[in-house]
N, C-alpha and C positions, 0 to 999 in steps of 0.2 A: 693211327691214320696219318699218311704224309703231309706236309703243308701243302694247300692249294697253288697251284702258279696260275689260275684262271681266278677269277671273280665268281660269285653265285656256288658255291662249295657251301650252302648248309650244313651239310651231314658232317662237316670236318666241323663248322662253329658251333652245331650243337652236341658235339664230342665234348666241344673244351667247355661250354655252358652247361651242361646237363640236363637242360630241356629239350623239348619237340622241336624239329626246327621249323615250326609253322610257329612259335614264339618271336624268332629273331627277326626283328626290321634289318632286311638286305641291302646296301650301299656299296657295296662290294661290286654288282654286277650293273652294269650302264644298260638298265632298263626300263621302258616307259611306265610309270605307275598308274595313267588312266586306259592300259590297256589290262586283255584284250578286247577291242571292239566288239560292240553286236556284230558287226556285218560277220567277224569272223568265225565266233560261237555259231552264227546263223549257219554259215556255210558247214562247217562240221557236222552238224546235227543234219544236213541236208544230203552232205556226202556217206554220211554210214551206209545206205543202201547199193554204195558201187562199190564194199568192202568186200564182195562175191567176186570180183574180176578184177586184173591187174591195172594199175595206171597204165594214162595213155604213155607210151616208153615215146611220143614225142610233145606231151605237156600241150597240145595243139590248143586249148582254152588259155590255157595261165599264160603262156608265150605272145597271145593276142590280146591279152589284158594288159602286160608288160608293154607291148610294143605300140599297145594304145596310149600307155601313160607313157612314154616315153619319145613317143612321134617317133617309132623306128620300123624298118620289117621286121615280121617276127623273124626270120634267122641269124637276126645281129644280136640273138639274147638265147642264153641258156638257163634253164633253173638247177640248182644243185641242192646235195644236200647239205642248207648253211654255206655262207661263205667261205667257210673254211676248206669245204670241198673241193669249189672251183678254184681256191689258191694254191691246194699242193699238185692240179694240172698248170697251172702261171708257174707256180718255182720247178715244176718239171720242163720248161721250157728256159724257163729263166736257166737252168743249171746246162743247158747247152751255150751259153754266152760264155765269154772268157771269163769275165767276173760280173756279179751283180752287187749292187750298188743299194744301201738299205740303209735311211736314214733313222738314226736313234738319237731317244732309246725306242725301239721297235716291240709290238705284239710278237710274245713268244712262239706265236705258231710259225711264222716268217722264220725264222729258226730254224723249227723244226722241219717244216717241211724242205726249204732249199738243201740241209745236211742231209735229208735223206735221199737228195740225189747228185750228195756229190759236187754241190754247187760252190764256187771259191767265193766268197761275201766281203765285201769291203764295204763296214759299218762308215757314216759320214754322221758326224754328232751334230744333234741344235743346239746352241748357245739356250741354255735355259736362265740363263740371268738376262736374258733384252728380251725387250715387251715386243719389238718389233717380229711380226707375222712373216718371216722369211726361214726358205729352207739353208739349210748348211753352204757354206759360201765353196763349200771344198767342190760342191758340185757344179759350179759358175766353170769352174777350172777343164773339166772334163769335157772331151767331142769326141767319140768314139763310137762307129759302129759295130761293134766287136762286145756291147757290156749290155747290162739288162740294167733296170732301174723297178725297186721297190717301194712304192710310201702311201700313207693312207693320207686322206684330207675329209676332213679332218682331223690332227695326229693324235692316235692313242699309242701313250697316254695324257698328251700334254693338253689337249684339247683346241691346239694351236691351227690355224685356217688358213689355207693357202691360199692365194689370190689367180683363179685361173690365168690372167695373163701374164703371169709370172711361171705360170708352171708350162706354159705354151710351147715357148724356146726348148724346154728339155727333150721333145719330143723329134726334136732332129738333130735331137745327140745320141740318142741310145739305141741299138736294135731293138729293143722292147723295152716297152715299159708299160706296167702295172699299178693301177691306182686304187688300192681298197677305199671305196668310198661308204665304209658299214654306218657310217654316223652323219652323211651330211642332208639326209632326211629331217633330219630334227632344224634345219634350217629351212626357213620362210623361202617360197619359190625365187622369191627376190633378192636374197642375198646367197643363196647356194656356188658356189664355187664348183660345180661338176663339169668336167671333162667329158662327159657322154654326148653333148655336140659334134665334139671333135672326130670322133670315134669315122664316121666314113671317111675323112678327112685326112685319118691317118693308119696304115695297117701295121704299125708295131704299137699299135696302143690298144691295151685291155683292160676295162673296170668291172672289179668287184662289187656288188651290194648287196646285203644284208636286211633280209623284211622281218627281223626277229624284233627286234632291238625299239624299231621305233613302236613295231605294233603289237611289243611285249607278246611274244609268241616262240621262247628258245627253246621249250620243251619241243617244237615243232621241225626246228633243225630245215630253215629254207633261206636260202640267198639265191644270186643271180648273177652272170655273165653278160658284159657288152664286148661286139669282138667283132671280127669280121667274120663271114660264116665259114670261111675254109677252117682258121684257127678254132673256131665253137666246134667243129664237125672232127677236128683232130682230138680235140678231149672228150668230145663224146663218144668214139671209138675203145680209148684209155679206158673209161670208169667202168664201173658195174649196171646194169641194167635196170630201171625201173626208181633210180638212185631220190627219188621226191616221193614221197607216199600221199594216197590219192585226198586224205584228209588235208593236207599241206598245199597240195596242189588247189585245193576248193578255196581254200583260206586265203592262201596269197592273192586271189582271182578277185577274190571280193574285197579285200582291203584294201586293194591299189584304185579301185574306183568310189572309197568312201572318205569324199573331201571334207564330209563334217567331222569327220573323227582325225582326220589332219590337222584342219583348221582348230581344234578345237589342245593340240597338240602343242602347236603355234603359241598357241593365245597363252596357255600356261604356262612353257618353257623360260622364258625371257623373264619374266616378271621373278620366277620362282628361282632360280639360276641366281640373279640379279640381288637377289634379299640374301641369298644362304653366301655369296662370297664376301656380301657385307658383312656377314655374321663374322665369317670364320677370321674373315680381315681384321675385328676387331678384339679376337683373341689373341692372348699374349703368345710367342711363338710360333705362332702359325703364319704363315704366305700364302693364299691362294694362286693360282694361278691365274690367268683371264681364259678364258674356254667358249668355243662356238656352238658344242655339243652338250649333250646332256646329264656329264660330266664334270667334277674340277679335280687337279693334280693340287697338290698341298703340301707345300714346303714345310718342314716341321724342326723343331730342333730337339726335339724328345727323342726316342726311338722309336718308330712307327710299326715294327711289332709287335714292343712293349703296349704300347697306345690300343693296337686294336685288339691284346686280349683282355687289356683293363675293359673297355668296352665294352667287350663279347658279355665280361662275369658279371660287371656292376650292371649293366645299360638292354643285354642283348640287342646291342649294334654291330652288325658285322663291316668293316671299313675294309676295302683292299691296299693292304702291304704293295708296297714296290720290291721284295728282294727280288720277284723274276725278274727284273731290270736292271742289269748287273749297274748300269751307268747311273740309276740312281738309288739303290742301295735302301738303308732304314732310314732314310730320312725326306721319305716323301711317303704320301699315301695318297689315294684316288678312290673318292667316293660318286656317285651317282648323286643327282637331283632326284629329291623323290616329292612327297608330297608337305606343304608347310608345315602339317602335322610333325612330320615323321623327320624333317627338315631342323624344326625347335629343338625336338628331341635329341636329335645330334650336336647341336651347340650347347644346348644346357648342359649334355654327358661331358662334352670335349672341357668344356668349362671347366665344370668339377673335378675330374679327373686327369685335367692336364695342371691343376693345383696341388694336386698330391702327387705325380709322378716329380713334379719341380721339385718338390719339396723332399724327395728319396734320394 
């Protein structure tokens, strides 16, 4: 079985482990460990009975659940299947720009999807040695109508947070631009950094977002479009029909109106985030990074795919390797915030096991 380039690849770590992979604590994939909600379990159990008839092929419930929680019309919002959907219709559009413009090191589907159409990409790197929460200065430089612009905010994998009035100005440089925002959920209403204000404000700006991740729901494969509705109605033409299955559709409906399973989100993040960078900080070796999400990138000076198979055998901890990230190579890795429990357990291993690989 090949190496993972995604996060959450069990079946490849309990290859190299030899157990079930319902043994290994997952780190690897950046998702919420007090999920899924009831509200969402509820909803499921409630949708089987419309599993006789097709989704509504215009999402007419979950589209006004979104555009509830978002104070938008419903046709400024699309639902896809997973973010990832709604991205390779963004880099299909992005690939009619003269160049797009993608700040690294970038999520490898960004990649993937713009080469699939042909898209010319001019990568713009972050300064990963400044603490300072700015995008690449290459971009200060650029005013062009003629280029497309890609980045997520909060950056995966760095976990680094843009400051919306910082990313404002960009918005009358670029003929489009695309904001994956699959992570800034995990941030308090009050300190969020979202551009979906903006959004009527400006028609070459489109945000991605992701209701997998916060409300631990991936096997579900649901994210969402903010756009203008001509742009939403031109990808909706592009895709396949019926593309949200009607369990997903019920799920997303009801998680986006349950504030105590948010709040309650909130409340553990910060605190739990806050202790495991201390940890890792206080390992020999290791650099945490500082991270807004639920998340941290980890500077190492071991080999960080050495590291996570020592992990995998001794620990089953599965950690995610950086080699998809050509710019940062084996010597970063990015784990997930999980629970304190599960949190110990990974400094105790990194401990032990980062004393034996020193010593090989």
């Amino acid at each position: 079985m090949n190496r993972p380039i995604h996060g959450g690849n069990l079946a490849w770590a309990a290859q190299i482990t030899g157990c079930p992979a319902s043994l290994i604590i997952d780190f690897s994939a950046s998702i919420n460990p007090l999920g899924p909600p009831p509200s969402a379990i509820a909803a499921i159990q409630e949708g089987l009975a419309a599993l006789t008839a097709y989704p509504d092929p215009d999402y007419t419930q979950l589209r006004s659940a979104l555009a509830q929680y978002h104070q938008l019309p419903p046709d400024w919002i699309l639902p896809g299947n997973g973010s990832a959907e709604l991205l390779t219709w963004a880099s299909w559009e992005l690939s009619q720009q003269e160049v797009t413009y993608i700040v690294t090191p970038a999520f490898g589907d960004y990649w993937r999807a713009l080469k699939t159409f042909g898209a010319r990409i001019q990568a713009c790197l972050l300064d990963l040695e400044s603490e300072a929460q700015e995008i690449p200065a290459q971009l200060a430089s650029i005013d062009t109508k003629s280029a497309g612009l890609l980045l997520n905010n909060p950056h995966n994998p760095t976990g680094r947070l843009f400051l919306r009035d910082k990313l404002l100005p960009y918005l009358d440089r670029f003929a489009l631009t695309v904001v994956d925002e699959a992570f800034m959920d995990f941030l308090p209403p009050q300190e969020q950094q979202s551009l979906i204000s903006a959004v009527q404000d400006y028609p070459n700006l489109a945000i991605v977002r992701s209701l997998t991740k916060f409300y631990s729901l991936p096997g579900l494969r649901l994210g969402y479009a903010i756009a203008r509705p001509d742009r939403l109605r031109r990808w909706q033409r592009w895709r396949d029909p019926w593309p949200v299955n009607t369990l997903a559709a019920a799920a997303a409906a009801a998680v986006v109106r349950d504030r105590t399973f948010q709040a309650q989100t909130w409340d553990w993040l910060l605190p739990t985030r806050e202790k495991l960078y201390r940890g890792l900080s206080s390992l020999p070796g290791l650099h945490p990074l500082e991270g807004a999400a639920n998340f941290l990138l980890v500077r190492t000076k071991q080999s960080s795919s050495q590291l996570q198979k020592a992990l995998l055998k001794k620990a089953r901890l599965l950690i995610r390797d950086c080699l998809s990230f050509p710019e940062l190579g084996d010597r970063y890795f990015r784990i997930a915030v999980r629970s304190q429990e599960d949190n110990q357990k990974l400094l105790e291993a990194l401990a032990k096991i980062g004393d034996r690989l020193e010593g090989e």
